[in-house]
N, C-alpha and C positions, 0 to 999 in steps of 0.2 A: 563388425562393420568396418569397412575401409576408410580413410580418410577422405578421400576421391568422395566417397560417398556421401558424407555428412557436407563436405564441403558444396557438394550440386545440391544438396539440401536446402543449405542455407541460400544459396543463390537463389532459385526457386522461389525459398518464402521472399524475398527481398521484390523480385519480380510477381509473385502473385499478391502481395501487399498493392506495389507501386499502380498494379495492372485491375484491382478491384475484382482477382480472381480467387473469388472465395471456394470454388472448388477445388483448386489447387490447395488452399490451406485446410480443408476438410480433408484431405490425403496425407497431408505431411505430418498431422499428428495422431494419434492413438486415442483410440475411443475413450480410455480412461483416463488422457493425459489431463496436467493441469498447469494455468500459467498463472504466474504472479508479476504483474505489468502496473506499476512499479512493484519492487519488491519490498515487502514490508503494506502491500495492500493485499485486502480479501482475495486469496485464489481465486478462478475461474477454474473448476474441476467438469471433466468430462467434454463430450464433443459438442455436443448443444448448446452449453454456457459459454466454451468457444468460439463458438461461430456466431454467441450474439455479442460478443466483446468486440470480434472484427467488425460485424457486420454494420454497427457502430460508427466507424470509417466510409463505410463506403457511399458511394462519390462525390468525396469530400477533396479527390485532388491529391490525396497524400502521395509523397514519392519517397522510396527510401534508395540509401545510394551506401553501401561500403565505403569505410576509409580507413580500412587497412585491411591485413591477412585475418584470414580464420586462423583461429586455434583451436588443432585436435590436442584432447587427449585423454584417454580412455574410451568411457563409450558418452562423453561429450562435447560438444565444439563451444565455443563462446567468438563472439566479431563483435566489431565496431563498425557502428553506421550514424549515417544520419536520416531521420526526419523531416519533411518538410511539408507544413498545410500551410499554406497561400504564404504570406512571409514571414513566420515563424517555423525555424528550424533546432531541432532540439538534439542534441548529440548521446547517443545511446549503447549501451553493452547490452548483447544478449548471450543467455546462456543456454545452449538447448541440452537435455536430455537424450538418450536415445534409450529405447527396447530392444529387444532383441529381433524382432521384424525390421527394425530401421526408422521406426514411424519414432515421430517425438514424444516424448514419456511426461516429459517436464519440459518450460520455460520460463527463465526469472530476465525479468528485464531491469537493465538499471541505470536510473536516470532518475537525477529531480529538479527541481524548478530552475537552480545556480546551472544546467548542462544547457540551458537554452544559449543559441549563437544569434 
């Protein structure tokens, strides 16, 4: 997978998070993927446990904004973004996985209460 790629990846989830487009993020990762948001809590494994961890969010307002570049390397990207429901903003690293489809495999988010701005 090309960097180009992972990189419209990330953009995407940043905009289907911001946008409460939960079918965008039922795309972007793999049926068996699993995320752990924060890390060091209970995974969510598979698409359905997924999409009720987002779904969680939605229309709660949340916007998420980059600040700074992705980084590839290998078959995964990791960014810095930020957070934002109403006015609490929490500054965040995510780490995606890829498969070999391109879909996301894995994600570890990392952040804890001391990343709030």
């Amino acid at each position: 997978m090309e960097n180009e790629q992972k990189i419209a990846t990330v953009k995407r989830y940043i905009d289907a998070l911001s946008n409460d487009d939960f079918d965008a993020i039922k795309d972007i990762y793999a049926d068996n993927a699993t995320i752990e948001d924060p890390v060091g809590s209970e995974p969510n494994e598979g698409i359905e446990a997924i999409l009720a961890f987002y779904l969680r969010l939605k229309g709660m307002g949340v916007k998420l904004a980059l600040t700074g570049s992705v980084r590839c390397a290998g078959n995964s990207a990791a960014f810095p973004f930020t957070a934002t429901v109403g006015g609490n903003t929490l500054e965040i690293i995510d780490v995606f996985e890829f498969n070999d489809d391109g879909k996301v495999q894995s994600m570890k988010a990392y952040w804890s209460p001391e990343n709030r701005v």
